[in-house]
C-alpha positions as CSV (number, residue, x, y, z in Angstrom):
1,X,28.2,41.2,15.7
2,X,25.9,38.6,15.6
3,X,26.6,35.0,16.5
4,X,25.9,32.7,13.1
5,X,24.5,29.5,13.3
6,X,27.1,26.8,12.3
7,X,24.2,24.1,11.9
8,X,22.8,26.7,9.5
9,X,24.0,25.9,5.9
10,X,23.0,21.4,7.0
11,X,20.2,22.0,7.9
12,X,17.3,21.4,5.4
13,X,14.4,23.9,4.6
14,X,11.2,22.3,5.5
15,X,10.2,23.5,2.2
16,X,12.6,21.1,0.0
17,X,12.0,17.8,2.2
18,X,9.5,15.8,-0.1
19,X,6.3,14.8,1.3
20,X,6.7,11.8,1.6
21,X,10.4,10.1,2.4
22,X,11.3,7.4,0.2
23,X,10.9,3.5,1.8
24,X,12.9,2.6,3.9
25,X,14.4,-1.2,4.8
26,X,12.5,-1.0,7.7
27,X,9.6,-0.4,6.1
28,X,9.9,-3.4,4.0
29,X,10.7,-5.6,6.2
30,X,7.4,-4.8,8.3
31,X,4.9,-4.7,5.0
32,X,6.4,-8.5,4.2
33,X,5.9,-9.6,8.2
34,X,2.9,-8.1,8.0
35,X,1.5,-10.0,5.8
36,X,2.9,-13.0,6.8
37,X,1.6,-12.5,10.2
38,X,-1.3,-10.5,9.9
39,X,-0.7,-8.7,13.4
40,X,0.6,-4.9,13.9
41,X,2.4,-5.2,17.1
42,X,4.4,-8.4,15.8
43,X,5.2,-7.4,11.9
44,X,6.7,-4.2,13.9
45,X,9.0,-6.0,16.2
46,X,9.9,-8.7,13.3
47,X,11.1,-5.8,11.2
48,X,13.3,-4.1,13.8
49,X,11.1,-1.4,15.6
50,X,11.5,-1.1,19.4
51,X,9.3,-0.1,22.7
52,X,6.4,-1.1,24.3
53,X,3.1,-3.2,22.6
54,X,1.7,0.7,22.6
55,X,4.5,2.2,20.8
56,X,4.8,-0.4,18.5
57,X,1.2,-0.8,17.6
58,X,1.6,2.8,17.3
59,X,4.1,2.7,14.7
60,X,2.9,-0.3,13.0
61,X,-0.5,1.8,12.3
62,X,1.5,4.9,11.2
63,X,3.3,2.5,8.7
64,X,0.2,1.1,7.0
65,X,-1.1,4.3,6.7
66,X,1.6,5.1,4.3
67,X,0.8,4.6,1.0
68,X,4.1,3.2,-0.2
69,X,3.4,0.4,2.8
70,X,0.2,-0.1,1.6
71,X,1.4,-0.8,-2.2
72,X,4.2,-3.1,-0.3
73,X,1.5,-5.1,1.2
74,X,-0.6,-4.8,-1.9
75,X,2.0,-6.3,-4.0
76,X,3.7,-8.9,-1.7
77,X,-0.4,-10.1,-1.1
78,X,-0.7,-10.5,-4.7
79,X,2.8,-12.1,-5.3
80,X,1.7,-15.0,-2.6
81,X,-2.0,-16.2,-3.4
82,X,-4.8,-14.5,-6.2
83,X,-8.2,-14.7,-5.1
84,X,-9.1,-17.7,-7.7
85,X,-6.3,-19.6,-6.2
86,X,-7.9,-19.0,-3.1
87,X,-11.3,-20.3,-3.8
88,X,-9.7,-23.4,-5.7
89,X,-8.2,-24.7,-2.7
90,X,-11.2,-23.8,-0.8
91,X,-13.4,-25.7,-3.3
92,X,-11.0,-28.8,-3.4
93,X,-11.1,-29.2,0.6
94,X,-15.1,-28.9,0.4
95,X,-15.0,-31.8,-2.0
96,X,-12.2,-33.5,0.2
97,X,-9.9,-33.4,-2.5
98,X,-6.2,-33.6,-1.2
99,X,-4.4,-33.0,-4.8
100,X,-3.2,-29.2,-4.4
101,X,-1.6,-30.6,-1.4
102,X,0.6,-32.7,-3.8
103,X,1.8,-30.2,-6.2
């Protein structure tokens, strides 16, 4: 008589795992570092991630390849500044004005 697997009946089919696993808080955290940073290796290590600069920058591109990190970023970028906001402070330091400063 055969030995059964015990692990058998836990463990998932590859076939019912969804494509994509859902965000995680990890995740998140690196899409808002990320933008507030700008940098790979140190939005990784701000949201928790571990390892050497390689690793990291490693996982840190493997993250914004994800779409649902991308649409973080997306959203948390358009949540913080809109392009016209942008070029209105831009215009108002050419002109050397200092009254977005004040509100």
């Amino acid at each position: 008589m055969a030995m059964e697997n015990p692990f058998e009946a836990v463990e998932p089919k590859r076939e019912n795992l969804p494509a994509q696993l859902p965000t995680t808080m990890r995740q998140i955290h690196f899409a808002k570092a990320y933008v507030e940073c700008g940098d790979i290796l140190e939005a990784a290590r701000r949201a928790g991630y571990h390892g050497t600069d390689y690793s990291l920058r490693v996982i840190g591109n493997k993250l914004l390849n994800q779409e649902d990190v991308r649409g973080l970023i997306r959203r948390h970028l358009k949540s913080v500044i809109t392009p016209e906001e942008v070029a209105s402070i831009i215009s108002d330091i050419a002109r050397g004005s200092v009254e977005h400063l004040l509100r």
